[in-house]
C-alpha positions as CSV (number, residue, x, y, z in Angstrom):
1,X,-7.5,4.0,-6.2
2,X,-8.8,7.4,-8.1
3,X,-6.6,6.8,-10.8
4,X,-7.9,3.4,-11.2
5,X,-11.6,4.1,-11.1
6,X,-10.9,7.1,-14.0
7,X,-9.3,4.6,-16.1
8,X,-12.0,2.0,-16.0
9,X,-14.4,5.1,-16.5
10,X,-12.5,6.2,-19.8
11,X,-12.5,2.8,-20.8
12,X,-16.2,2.3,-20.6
13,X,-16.7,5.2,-21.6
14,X,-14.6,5.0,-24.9
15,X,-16.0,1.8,-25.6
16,X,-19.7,2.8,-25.6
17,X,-18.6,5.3,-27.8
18,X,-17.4,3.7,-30.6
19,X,-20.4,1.4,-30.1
20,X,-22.6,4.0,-30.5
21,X,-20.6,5.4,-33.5
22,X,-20.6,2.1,-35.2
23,X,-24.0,1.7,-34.9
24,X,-25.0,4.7,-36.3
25,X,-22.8,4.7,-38.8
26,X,-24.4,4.0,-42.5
27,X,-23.0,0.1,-42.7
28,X,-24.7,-3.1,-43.7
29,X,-25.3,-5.0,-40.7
30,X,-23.0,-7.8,-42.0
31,X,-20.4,-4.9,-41.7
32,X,-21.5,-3.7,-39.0
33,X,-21.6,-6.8,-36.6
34,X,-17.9,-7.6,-38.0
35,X,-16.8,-4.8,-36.9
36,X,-18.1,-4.7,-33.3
37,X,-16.9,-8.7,-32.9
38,X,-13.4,-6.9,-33.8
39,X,-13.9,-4.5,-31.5
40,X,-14.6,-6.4,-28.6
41,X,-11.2,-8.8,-29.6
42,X,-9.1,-5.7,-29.5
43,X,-10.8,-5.0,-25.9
44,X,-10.2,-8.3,-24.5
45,X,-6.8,-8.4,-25.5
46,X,-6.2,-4.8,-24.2
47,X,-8.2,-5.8,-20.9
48,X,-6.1,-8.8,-20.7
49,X,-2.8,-7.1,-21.1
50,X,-3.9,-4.5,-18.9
51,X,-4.6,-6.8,-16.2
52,X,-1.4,-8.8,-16.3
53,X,0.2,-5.8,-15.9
54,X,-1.6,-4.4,-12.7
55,X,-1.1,-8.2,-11.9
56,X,2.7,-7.8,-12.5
57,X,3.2,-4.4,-10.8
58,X,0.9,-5.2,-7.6
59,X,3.3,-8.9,-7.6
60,X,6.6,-6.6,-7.7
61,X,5.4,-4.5,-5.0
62,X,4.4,-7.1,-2.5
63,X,7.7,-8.4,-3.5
64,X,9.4,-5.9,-2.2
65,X,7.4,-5.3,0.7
66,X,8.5,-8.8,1.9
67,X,12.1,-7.6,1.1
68,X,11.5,-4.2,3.3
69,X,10.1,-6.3,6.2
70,X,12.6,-9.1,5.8
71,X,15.6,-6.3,6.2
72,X,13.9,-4.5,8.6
73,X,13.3,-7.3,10.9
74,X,16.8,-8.5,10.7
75,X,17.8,-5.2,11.9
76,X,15.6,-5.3,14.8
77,X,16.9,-8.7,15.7
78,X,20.5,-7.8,15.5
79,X,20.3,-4.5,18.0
80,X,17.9,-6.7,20.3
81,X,20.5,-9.3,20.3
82,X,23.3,-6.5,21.0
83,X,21.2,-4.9,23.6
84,X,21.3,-8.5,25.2
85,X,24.6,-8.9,24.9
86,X,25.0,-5.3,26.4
87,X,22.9,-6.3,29.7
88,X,24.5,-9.9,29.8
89,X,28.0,-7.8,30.2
């Protein structure tokens, strides 16, 4: 979760960096406010990629959690069911 938190940390950062460098950079504010509405585009779509990814990787791992468990509770099942058998003889 570490990892996480420094990445949403660099991105804020980063970002309120090149808003502060925009907006003391020598521009007219025509320029200027076109340039922050692109920049706050590219960060949506980067956010939004970023998020379908987590999204994606957090969907895999469940995923295959449920696969772990399903295996592992068929194995239980069978050596339950041979102990059975086992007693039963």
């Amino acid at each position: 979760m570490s990892v996480m938190r420094f990445l949403a940390g660099f991105a804020v950062g980063a970002a309120l960096g090149a808003v502060a460098g925009i907006l003391l950079a020598p521009k007219s504010g025509e320029e200027t406010r076109e340039m922050l509405g692109d920049m706050a585009s590219d960060m949506a779509k980067k956010t939004d990629a970023t998020v379908k990814d987590i999204q994606k990787r957090a969907d895999d791992i469940v995923s295959d959690v449920q696969e772990k468990s399903e295996e592992i509770m068929s194995k239980l099942q069978d050596m339950l069911n041979k102990q059975k058998d086992g007693a039963e003889a």
